[in-house]
N, C-alpha and C positions, 0 to 999 in steps of 0.2 A: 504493500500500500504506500511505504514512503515513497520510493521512486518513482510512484505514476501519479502522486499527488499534488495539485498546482497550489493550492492553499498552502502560502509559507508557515504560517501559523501552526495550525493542522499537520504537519508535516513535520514542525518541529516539536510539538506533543508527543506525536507518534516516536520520533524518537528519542524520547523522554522514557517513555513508556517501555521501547526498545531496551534501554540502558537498563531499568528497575529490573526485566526481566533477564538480563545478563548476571544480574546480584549483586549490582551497584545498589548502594543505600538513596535512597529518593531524594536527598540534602546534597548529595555527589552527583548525581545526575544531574539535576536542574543547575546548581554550581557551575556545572561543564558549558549547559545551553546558556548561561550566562543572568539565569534567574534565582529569586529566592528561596529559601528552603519550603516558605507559606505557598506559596505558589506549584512547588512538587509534590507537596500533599496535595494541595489541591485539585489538581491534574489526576492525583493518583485514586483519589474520593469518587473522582466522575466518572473514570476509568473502572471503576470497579462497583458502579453505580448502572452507570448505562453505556459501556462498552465505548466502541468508536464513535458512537453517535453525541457522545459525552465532550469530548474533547474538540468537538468543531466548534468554534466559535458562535455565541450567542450575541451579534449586536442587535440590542434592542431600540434603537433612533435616538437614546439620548431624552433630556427633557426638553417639551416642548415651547415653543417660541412664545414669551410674554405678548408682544407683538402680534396679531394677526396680518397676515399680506392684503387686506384691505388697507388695516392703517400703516402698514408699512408704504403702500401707494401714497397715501392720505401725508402723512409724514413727511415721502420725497418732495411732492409736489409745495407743501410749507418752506423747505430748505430751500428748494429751486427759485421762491421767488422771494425769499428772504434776500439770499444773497450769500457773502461769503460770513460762514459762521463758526464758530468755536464747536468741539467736542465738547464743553461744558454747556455752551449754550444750547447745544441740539440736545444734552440729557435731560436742562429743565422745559426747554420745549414740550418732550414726551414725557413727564411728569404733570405739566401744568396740562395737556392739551388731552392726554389719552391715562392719565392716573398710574400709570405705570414707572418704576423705579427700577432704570439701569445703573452698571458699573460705569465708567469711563470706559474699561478696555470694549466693555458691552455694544457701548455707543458709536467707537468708532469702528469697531465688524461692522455694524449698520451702515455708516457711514461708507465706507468701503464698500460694500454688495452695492451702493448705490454708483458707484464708479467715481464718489470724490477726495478728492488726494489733500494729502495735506500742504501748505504756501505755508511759508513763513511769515510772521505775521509782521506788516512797517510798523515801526516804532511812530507812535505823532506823540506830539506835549500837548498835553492838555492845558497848558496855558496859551496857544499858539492861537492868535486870531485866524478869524475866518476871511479876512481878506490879507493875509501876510504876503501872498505874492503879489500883490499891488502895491506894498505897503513898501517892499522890498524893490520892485522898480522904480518906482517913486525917488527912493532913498539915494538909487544908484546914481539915478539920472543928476539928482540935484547935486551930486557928490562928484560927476562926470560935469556938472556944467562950472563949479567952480572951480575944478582943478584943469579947466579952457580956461581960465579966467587968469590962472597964477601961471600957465604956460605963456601963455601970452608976455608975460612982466621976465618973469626968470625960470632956469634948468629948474627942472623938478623932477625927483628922482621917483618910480613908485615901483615896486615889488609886494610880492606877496609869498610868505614865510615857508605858506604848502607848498610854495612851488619851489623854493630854494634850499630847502631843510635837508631835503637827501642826497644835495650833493655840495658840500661844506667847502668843496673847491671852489666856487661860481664865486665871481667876484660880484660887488655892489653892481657895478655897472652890466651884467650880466645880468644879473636879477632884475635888473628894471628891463630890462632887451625884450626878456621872458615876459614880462606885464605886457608891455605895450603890445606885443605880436596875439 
């Protein structure tokens, strides 16, 4: 039966089973298959409970899905026009929405069957106005019109630090080369 059997499982029972009957101790055998001694009795219980038919694997599906695949539709279709959302956000989503209470790792299996990956997330300040890019060309410009102002009158040197800091060779007059261009 080992050798014509495609069930690796099943296959490796049997020769489990094989071993005890050679006069290996059942703690020695399983040892060998790389299992526990709990688990050789146990093999050895079924085996001599209900023969081969003992040893073939019983999956039973597991527990069933909190979730039904309505509100799991019900569920994608919140996310999708939500927008881009946290794993914590989607768990009280489905807490607040359908009364049910996942793990984190829970949530994002779900997340994942639904085919969305995870982004990292941009950092903003919560202090940062809502018009700061205007606020910022704004700044430049008037910053840009006074420094036409002092070019006009005298040399003005202007650099900036990010651009000169990695390479410690560049002279003053470098760094401002690097600004202007």
């Amino acid at each position: 039966m080992i050798g014509h059997e495609k069930d690796k499982r099943f296959a490796e029972r049997l020769i489990f089973i094989r071993a005890v009957y050679d006069g290996e101790p059942a703690e020695k055998a399983a040892k060998k298959l790389g299992r526990s001694r709990a688990t050789g009795y146990f093999w050895l219980k079924r085996w001599n409970n209900q023969a081969a038919q003992g040893l073939k694997p019983m999956f039973r599906g597991g527990r069933p899905p909190k979730l039904s695949s309505n509100e799991k539709e019900e569920l994608k279709r919140k996310l999708e026009s939500k927008g881009n959302t946290t794993t914590k956000e989607a768990r009280k989503l489905i807490r607040d929405e359908f009364g049910k209470n996942h793990s984190i790792d829970s949530v994002s299996r779900i997340l994942r069957s639904f085919g969305m990956r995870y982004a990292k997330p941009y950092p903003r300040d919560y202090r940062r106005p809502n018009d700061a890019e205007t606020r910022l060309k704004s700044a430049v410009e008037a910053s840009m019109e006074k420094l036409l102002d002092i070019e006009a009158q005298e040399s003005v040197l202007v650099g900036f630090l990010d651009e000169c800091s990695p390479n410690p060779a560049l002279t003053r007059q470098e760094c401002g080369l690097l600004a202007r261009q």
